[in-house]
C-alpha angles and dihedrals in degrees: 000000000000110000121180138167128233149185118252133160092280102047126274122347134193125233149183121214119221141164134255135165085348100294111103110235136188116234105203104237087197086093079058102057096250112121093170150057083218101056090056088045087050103037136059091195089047083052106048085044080060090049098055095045099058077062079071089056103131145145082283097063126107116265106233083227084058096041116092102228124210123187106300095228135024100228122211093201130014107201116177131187115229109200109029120121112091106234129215117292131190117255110276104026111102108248100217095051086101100039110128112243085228136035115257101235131186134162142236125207129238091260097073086063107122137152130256090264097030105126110240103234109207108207115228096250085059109093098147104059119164141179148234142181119202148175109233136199121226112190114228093190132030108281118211127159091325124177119250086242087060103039106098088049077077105053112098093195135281150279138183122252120192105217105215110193131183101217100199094057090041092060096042088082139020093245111065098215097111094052095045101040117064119115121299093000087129107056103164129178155023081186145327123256116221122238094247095062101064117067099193123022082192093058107055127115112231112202134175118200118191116184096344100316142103114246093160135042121159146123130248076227086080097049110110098217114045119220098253085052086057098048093042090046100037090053096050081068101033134007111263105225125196116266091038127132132228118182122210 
């Protein structure tokens, strides 16, 4: 499923895309009961109730074009890797002689959180913005301490984030809160994906496309920490709760 959320005249809805007559629509999943993508991430009974409302898809139903998307989830907590995209190597060289032993993770605040539309407004003391597409996590169910073998029981899907990163403030510290962290700089969206309908996190083609051209092309085969690895290693340090983000 696709499940986003959405203004309307009453607050946030949630909401489940699905096709018809080849235009994909949004069927609002507040007539279900469900006023979350969380809840449907969370709850098999909220789930099955999302499955049975994409059954009321029709010509009435709100076009996604039409549709004025807010951030799927409300994160509690945003956590992001730096390095860790394996680059081209000659033949020959072994490709993982430079991988990292841990995952480089920072944070964003709540404040970057932005929707899929949601202009990226670029303050006047930021001269060195920068861009970049990523696969997220979102967890479906509360993450501690969990084994590498378990770790993917507790992912609810994924979404893209678009880590936007001002470089020179950034650089101005060893820690890159400052850069990472002023207003609007993690829109994240259109939907989330949920975990069943992606076979494999690790094959999946990430690609950034700025005014019509490609920038970025590359597999989730090459990252170095899988995302199992990530959720097993980020929980042993912090409960993962639903509705978190892990970028990846």
């Amino acid at each position: 499923m696709r499940l986003v959320a959405f203004r309307t005249e009453r607050g946030t809805s949630a909401g489940v895309v699905a096709s018809h007559d080849g235009v994909d629509r949004v069927v609002d999943l507040t007539t279900a009961g469900i006023t979350s993508v969380e809840a449907v991430l969370e709850s098999a009974a909220a789930r099955s109730a999302a499955e049975r409302a994409i059954l009321s898809v029709s010509a009435a139903t709100p076009a996604l074009n039409d549709v004025d998307l807010v951030a799927p989830v409300r994160p509690g907590k945003i956590l992001c890797l730096g390095y860790n995209y394996r680059g081209h190597v000659p033949d020959g060289v072994d490709p993982t002689a430079n991988d990292p032993e841990f995952p480089d993770v920072f944070v964003k605040t709540p404040n970057t959180l932005g929707g899929p539309n949601d202009p990226v407004v670029v303050p006047a003391v930021a001269d060195d913005v920068d861009y970049e597409g990523e696969i997220a996590i979102v967890i479906g169910r509360q993450a501690r301490a969990v084994a590498l073998a378990d770790a993917l029981d507790h992912v609810g899907g994924y979404t893209i984030l678009n880590d936007v990163s001002d470089r020179s403030w950034q650089r101005r510290q060893s820690q890159w809160a400052l850069g990472k962290c002023f207003d609007g700089f993690a829109p994240i969206g259109p939907w989330v994906t949920t975990a069943d309908a992606v076979a494999d996190p690790q094959d999946l083609l990430v690609e950034v496309i700025r005014d019509g051209v490609v920038t970025v092309s590359q597999s989730t085969s090459t990252t170095i920490f899988s995302v199992a690895f990530v959720v097993h290693y980020l929980s042993q340090v912090m409960t993962l709760e639903v509705g978190d983000i892990i970028s990846t």
